[in-house]
N, C-alpha and C positions, 0 to 999 in steps of 0.2 A: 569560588568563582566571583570576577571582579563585576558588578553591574556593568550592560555597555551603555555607550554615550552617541554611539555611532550607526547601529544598524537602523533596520529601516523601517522598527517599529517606535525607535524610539520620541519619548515624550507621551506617548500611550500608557495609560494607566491600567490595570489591573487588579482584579480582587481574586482572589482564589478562597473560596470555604474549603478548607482541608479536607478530604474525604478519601473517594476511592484512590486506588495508584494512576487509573487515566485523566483523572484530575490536575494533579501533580505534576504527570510527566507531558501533559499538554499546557502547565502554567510555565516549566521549565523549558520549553519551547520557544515559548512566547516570549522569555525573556532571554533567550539565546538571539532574540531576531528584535532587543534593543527594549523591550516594554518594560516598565517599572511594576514587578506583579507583586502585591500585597498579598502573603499567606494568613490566614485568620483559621489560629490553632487554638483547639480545646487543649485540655490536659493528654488525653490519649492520643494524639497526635501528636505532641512535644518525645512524649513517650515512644511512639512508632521512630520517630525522627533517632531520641538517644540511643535507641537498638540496633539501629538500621546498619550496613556494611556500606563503606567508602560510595561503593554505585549506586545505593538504592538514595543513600543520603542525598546525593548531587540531583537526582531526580527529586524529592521529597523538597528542598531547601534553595539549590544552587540557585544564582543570582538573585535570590529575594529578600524581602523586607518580611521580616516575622513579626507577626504581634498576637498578645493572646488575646483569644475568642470573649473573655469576660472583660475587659478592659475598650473593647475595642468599638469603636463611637461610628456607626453604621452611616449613621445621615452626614456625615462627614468625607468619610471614604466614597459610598456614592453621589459626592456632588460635583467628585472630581473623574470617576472611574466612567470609563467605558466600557467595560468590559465586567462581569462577574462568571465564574468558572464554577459548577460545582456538581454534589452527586446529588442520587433521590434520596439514599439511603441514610442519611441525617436522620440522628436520632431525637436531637433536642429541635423546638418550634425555633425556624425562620423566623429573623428581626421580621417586624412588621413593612416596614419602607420595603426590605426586599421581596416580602412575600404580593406585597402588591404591586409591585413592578413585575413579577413574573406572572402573575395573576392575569394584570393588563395583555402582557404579550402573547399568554397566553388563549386569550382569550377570542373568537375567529370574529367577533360580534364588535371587539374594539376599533372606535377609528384607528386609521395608522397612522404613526406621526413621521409625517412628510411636508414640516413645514422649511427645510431645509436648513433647519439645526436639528440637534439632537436631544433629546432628554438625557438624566444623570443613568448611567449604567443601560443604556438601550439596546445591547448584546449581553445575552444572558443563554451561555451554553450550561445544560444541562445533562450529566453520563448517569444512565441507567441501565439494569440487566436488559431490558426488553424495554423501551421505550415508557415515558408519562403514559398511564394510565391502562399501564399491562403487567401488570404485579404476581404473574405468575411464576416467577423465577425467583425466589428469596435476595432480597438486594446484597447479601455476605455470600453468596453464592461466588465460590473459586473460578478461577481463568479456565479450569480443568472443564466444569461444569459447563459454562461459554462456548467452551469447543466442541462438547459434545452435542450443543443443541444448534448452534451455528452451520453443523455439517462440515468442519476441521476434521474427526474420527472420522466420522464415513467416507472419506476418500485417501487416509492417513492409516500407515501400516502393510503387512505380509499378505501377499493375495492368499485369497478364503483364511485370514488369519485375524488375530482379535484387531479389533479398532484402537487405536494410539494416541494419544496426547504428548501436546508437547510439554516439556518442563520447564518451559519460560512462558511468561505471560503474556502471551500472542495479541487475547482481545482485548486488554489493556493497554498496550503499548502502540497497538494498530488504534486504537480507538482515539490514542491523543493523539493522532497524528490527523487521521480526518475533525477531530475537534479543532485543530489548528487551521485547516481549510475554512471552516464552516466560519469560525471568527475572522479569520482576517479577508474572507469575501464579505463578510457582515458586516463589516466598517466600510464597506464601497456603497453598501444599501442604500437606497431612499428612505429606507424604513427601520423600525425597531425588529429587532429580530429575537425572539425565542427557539433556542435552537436545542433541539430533541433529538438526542444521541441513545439509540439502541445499540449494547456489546453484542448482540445474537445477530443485529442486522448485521451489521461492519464485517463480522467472521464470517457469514452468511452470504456477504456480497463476493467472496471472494472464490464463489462456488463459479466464477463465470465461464471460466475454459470447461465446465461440463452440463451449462445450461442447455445449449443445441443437444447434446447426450439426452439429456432427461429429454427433451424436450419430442426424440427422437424413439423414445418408448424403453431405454434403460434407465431405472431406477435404482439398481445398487450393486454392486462387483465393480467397487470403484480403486480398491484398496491394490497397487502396485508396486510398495517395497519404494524404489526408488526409480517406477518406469513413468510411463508418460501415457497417458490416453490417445493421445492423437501423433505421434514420432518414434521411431526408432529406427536406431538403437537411442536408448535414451533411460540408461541403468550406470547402477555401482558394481565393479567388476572385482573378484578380486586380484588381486597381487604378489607378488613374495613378502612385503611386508605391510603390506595395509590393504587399503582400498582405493580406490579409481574410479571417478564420473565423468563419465563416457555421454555424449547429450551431440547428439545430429536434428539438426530442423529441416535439412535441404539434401535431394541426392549430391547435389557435389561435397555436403558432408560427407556423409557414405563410401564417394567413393573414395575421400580423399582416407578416411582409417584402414579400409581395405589397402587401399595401398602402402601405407605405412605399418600394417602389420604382414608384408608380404602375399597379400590375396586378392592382388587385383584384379584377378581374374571374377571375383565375385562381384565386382561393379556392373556387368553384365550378365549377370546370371538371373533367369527373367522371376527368379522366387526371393532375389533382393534390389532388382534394378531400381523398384521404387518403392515412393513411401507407404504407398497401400500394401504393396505386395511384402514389405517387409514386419509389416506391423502384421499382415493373417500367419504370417511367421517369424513369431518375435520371438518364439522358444527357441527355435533355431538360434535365432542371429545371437542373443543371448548365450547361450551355450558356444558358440564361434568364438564369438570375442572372447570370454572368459579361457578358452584353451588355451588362448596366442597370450593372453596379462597373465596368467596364475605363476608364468616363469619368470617376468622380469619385476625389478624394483619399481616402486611408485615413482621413484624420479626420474628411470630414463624413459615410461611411458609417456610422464609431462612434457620431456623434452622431447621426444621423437611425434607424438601426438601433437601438441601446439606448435610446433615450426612446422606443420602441415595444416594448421587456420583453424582446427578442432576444438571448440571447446570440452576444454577437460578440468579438472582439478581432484585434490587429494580431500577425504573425510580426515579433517582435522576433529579431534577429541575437542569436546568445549572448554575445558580446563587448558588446553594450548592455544585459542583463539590468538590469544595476547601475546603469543609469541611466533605465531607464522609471520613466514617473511614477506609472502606476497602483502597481508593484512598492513603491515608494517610499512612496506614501500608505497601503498595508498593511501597514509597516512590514516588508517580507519579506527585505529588505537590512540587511545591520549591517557594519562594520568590522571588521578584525583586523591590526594590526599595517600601519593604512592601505591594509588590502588587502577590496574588497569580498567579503563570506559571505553565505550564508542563517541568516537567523533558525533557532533551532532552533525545529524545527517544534512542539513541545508543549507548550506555553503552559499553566500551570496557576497557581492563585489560590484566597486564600480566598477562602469570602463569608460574610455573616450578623457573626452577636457572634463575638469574638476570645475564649477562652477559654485557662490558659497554656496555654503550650509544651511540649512535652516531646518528649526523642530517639527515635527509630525503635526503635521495638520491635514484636513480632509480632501484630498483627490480633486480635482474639478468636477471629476464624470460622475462624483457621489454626493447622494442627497438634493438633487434641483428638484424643483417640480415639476411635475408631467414624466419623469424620466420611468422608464418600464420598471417594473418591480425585481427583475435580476439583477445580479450585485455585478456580473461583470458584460451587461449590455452596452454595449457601443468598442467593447475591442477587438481588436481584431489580430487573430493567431496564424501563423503558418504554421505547420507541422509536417517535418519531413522524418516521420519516424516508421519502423516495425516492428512488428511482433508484441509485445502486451504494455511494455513499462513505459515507454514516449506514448504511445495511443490511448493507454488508461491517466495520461495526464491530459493529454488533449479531448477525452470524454468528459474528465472532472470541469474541464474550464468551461466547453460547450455545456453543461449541464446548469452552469452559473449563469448563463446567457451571453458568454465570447462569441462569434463568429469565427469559425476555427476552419479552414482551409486545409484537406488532408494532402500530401504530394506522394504520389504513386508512380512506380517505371510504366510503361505504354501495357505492358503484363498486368500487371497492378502485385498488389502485395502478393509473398510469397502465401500468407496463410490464407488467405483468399477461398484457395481451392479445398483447403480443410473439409473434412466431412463432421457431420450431416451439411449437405446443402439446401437453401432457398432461394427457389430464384435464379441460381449462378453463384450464391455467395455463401461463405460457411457462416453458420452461428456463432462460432467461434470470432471470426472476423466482425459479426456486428456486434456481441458485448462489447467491442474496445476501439468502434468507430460508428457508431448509430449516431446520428446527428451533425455531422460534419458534410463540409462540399468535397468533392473530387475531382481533383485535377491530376490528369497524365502529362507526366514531363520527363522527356530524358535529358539529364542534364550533361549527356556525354557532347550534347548538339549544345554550340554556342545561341541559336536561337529560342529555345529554352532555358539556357543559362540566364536571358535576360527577360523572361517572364517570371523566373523566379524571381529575379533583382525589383520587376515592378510590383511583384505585390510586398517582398521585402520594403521596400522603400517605403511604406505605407501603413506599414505594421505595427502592434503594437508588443508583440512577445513572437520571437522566432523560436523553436523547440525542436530538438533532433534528437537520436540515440545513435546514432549510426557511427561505427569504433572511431575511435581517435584517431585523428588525422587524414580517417575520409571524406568529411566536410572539407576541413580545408585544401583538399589536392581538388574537391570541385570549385575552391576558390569563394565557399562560405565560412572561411572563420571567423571570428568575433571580431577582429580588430578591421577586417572589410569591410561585414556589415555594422558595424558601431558606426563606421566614419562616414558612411551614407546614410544611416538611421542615428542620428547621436541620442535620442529617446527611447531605444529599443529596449527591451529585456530577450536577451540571451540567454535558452535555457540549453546545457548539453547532460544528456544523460549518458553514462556508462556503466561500463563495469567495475571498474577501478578510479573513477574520478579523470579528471584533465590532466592532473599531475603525476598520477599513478600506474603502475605499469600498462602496457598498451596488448592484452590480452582479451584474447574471445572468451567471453562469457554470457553465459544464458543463464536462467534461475537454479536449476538443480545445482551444477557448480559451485553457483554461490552461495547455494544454501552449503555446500560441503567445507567451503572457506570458511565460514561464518558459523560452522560447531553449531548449525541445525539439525542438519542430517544426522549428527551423533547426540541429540538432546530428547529422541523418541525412539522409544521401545526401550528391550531391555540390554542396548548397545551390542549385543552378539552382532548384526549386520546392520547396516545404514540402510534408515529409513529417510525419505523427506517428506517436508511436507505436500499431502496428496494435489496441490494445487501450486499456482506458481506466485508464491507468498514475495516472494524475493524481487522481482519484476512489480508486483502489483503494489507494494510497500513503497516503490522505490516512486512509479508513479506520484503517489500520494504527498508524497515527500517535493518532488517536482511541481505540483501543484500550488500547494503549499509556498514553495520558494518563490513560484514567478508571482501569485497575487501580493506577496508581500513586497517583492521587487517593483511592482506597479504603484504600491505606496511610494518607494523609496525615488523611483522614476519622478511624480507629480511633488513630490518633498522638495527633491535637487535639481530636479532639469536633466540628469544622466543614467545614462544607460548604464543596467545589471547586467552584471553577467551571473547566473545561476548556475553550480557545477553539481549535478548532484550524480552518486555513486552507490550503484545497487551494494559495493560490501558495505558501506557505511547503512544502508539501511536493516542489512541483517546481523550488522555487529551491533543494531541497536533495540533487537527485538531479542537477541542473546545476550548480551553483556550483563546482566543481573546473576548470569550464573556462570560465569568466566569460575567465578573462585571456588563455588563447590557443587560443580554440574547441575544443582537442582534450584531453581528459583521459587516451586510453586509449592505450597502448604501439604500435607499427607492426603493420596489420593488410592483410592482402590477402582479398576474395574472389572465387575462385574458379569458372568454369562449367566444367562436367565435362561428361562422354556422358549421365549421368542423372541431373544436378543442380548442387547449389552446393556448396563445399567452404569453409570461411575457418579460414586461415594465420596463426598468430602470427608473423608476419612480411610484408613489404612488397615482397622480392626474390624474389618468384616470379612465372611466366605469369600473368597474368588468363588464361587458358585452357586447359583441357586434355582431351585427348582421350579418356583416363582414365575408367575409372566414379570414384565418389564414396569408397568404400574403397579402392579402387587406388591412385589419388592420396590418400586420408591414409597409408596405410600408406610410400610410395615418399618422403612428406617428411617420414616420421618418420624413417628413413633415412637423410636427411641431417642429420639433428639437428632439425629444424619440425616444432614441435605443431602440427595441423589438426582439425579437425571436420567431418563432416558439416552441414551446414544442412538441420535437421528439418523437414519440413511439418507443418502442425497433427495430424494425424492418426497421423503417426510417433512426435510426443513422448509422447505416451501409453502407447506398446508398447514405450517404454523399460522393461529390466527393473527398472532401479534406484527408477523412479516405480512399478512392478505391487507392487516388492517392501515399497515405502515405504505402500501403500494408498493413492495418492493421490487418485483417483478412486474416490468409490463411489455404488450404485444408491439412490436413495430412492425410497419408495412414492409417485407420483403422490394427487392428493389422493383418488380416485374409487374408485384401489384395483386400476384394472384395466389400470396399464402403471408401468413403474419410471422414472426420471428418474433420470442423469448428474449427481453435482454433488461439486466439488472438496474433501474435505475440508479442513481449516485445517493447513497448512505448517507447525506450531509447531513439528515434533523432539519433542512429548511424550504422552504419551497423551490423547485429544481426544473428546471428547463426537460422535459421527457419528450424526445424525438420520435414520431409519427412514423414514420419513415427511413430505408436506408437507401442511399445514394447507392445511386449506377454505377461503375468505374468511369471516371472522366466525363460525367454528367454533366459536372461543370468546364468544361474544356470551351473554349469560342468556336461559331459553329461556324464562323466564317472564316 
């Protein structure tokens, strides 16, 4: 990979201490989006590197400056670096200069330096199992391991059947992705930033489509194969020659399948007219659908199913990621060294007039004095998104301190009404919009069409998910709004990208594109992941893109356009095991006397008579890290998440019950909303 010269990090320096893989694949990020990152290898890391296969190499190396660790002149590197990347689990003692720059920022009792420059290296991310100064997790502890205490198994896997791991390295590759957020909002700071990245947190976080659940008095029967907690139908069906994901959010999903497999009469029938009443009967519906799919081929269901607006798609085997065609026409495949990769997932671009160039230097809005201690205080968001992956980017930004503006139809959002409610609102709907204003607009009325336009005009990052080409037939596409905003950042999220096919896609789907679904369990039937990985990744990724775009904005004077594409985001938490379905080290697990136990390793009982501590501790003994396997309910009462605040109470809209919602995973001090807006709260009352 050639270094770039162009994007919208560039002239930014980095150091990377070689360590864990979320290290790595968050320094190979950074220098996808332009940064010059310094790797600083021991011998055993040169060595990881000569082993490594085509993908894991491009992660490990791609566009960096290598140099070895004994050679390597520390007060030199930090007089130029902003940036240092690394893990806890370093074996040998930290250069001194850097041990006391993390020291300093570590430290709650240090002034802060906000004299509106910045010291050498004043962003110092740091990836560990459980957070600085929660050591109960062995820091060699596998991605396996991570998932099982993160709450990944306990909602992953065959109802009443054993708990599942994936074979790619989820909280790894998730983890560099929020290290990516955390740094390049830490360069907008006033301040020095030490930024404390937990893998249990990040995996942990993504428990939030069953927080209102727990929150509600279930605590575990999470485990659905490939169904949904809160929708159906919303499974893998079988086929005549494979399998089929089948995913409804809305009754006019519903009824649109029924019709398309001949039974529309069932769109009326008051034991599936809705979503409630389909879900207390999801055996049923399940068993339905699968009659009408078990006789036709996987491809004229795709086709008879999507020209009726259904999201669907096929379980692609991981070993074919790289050669589906949809994967292919979104461009979510690239090469390396002849060896198939994922796209990086954050696609950024000018738009508008080209105005010159000039190197990365500091933002205006960052580092004055007096300015509030959030990195992204003073911008200002529209958000015309639904459902989890536009609203969990627009959570990440308000959590940085954006004023993020949410736009709702006069109904308000579809998931709105989700159950458990408080208030009026589902739990569901405040994990992934807690902290934002609300505004009702229908934008089918030209008089609204131009309340959008005013707070458009005004903005500093416009953000939507809404399919291709329904912005713009309401006459918001980028090249409108650019020409009225020429400072904007444009983020679109989909499912296949802007340039990619123009298909409904929801998470499960694209975890089936993207050879998830087939990368857990023992492949006899398609599992996904028990949460909506694929959406909430993509988010992250969306985030990610616009604060780096907000550099690139205050660098040139023009407007980003940011395209980001939920398969590129799950072609890039698989792609490690394109080539030989398994990417993660030899795993066992485990059933005990009161639970599941998983073994960084392959040569032990699948069973044991054991409680779940009895057997960890007994193979710790023999030299085998183990875990317990958390149910939803237990990862929360982790101390290490109590002691992290990861969870906290927001005021219901109404005032008269609190609502569970995850705060943002970043490691750095975070904007946590008090409260959740009304529908159209903010609406003029005049």
């Amino acid at each position: 990979m050639i270094e770039r010269t162009d994007g919208p990090l560039t002239g930014l320096v980095v150091v990377e201490r070689a360590g864990r893989l979320s290290v790595s694949a968050c320094g190979f990020l950074l220098a996808s989006l332009g940064a010059r990152v310094i790797r600083v290898e021991q011998a055993v890391d040169a060595a990881a590197v000569a082993s490594a296969s085509p993908a894991l190499e491009r992660l490990l190396i791609g566009g960096k400056t290598r140099v070895e660790a004994s050679g390597f002149r520390w007060s030199e590197a930090l007089s130029i670096a902003r940036v240092v990347l690394l893990s806890a689990e370093d074996s040998d003692p930290l250069p001194g200069m850097l041990r006391a720059t993390i020291d300093r920022l570590n430290d709650p009792a240090a002034p802060p330096s906000a004299t509106g420059g910045h010291a050498p290296a004043s962003v110092v991310c740091c990836i560990s199992a459980q957070g600085l100064g929660h050591p109960d997790l062995p820091e060699s502890a596998t991605d396996a391991l991570v998932q099982a205490l993160g709450g990944l198994m306990a909602v992953t896997g065959r109802p009443e059947g054993e708990p599942e791991f994936a074979r790619v390295p989820i909280g790894e590759l998730s983890a560099a992705v929020i290290a990516s957020i955390s740094v390049v909002a830490s360069l907008l700071s006033p301040q020095s930033q030490m930024i404390d990245l937990s893998l249990v947190e990040i995996v942990a976080d993504q428990l939030r489509s069953h927080v209102s659940l727990l929150q509600s008095g279930q605590a575990s029967g999470f485990r659905s194969g490939c169904g949904h907690p809160l929708c159906c139908p919303w499974n893998a069906y079988r086929a005549l020659d494979g399998w089929i994901l089948i995913c409804s959010a809305t009754d006019e999903h519903w009824t649109a399948i029924v019709e398309s497999i001949g039974e529309g009469a069932l769109a009326r029938d008051p034991r599936y007219a809705t979503r409630s009443a389909r879900l207390a009967n999801r055996a049923d519906v399940d068993r339905l659908l699968e009659h009408r799919t078990q006789g036709r081929t996987v491809a004229d269901l795709l086709e008879t199913l999507g020209a009726s607006g259904v999201p669907v798609g096929p379980v692609v085997p991981i070993t074919e990621v790289a050669a589906d065609p949809v994967l292919l026409a979104s461009g979510s495949v690239e090469r390396y060294r002849a060896e198939a990769v994922s796209r990086v997932p954050v696609r950024i671009r000018p738009a508008g007039p080209d105005p010159a160039r000039s190197q990365w230097s500091e933002p205006a809005f960052a580092g004055q004095p007096g300015a509030q201690r959030h990195a992204l205080s003073g911008i200002r968001v529209v958000e015309l998104t639904v459902y989890a992956a536009g609203p969990l980017a627009g959570f990440g930004l308000a959590s940085l301190g954006a004023d993020v503006t949410k736009i709702e139809s006069p109904d308000g959002e579809a998931c709105r009404q989700w159950q458990p409610q408080f208030d009026g609102v589902s739990g569901y709907f405040a994990n992934y919009n807690a902290g934002k204003r609300s505004l009702c607009l229908d934008l089918r009325h030209e008089q609204d069409r131009q309340r959008l336009w005013a707070l458009l005009d005004q903005a500093d990052v416009f953000l939507h998910n809404l399919r291709p080409g329904a912005v713009e037939r309401l006459g918001f596409g980028i090249d409108p709004v650019v020409r009225r905003n020429p400072r904007i950042v444009y983020c679109a999220i989909s499912g296949y990208g802007s340039d990619g096919p123009s298909l409904p896609a929801l998470d499960t789907v694209i975890q089936g594109h993207g050879g998830l679904a087939s990368a857990v369990g023992d492949g006899s039937v398609p599992l996904r992941i028990g949460y909506s990985i694929a959406d909430q990744l993509t988010g992250h990724f969306a985030a990610t893109g616009i604060i780096a775009a907000l550099h690139a904005v205050a660098r040139t004077g023009r407007a980003q356009h940011v395209d980001i594409a939920m398969a590129d985001a799950i072609a890039w938490l698989t792609h490690l095991a394109w080539a030989d379905a398994d990417a993660l080290p030899p795993t066992r697990v485990v059933r005990t006397s009161d639970g599941w136990v998983v073994a960084a390793s392959a040569d032990v009982p699948a069973a044991s008579p054991l409680t779940r501590a009895a057997l960890v501790q007994a193979l710790a003994g023999s030299g085998i890290t183990a875990v317990p396997v958390l149910e939803a309910g237990e990862v929360l009462r982790q101390p290490a998440l109590a002691a992290r605040g990861s969870l906290q109470s927001v005021q219901a809209p109404l005032g008269h019950c609190m609502i569970d919602v995850f705060a943002a995973p970043f490691g750095i001090p975070v904007s946590v909303p008090t409260r959740m807006a009304r529908l159209g709260e903010d609406n003029p009352t005049a």
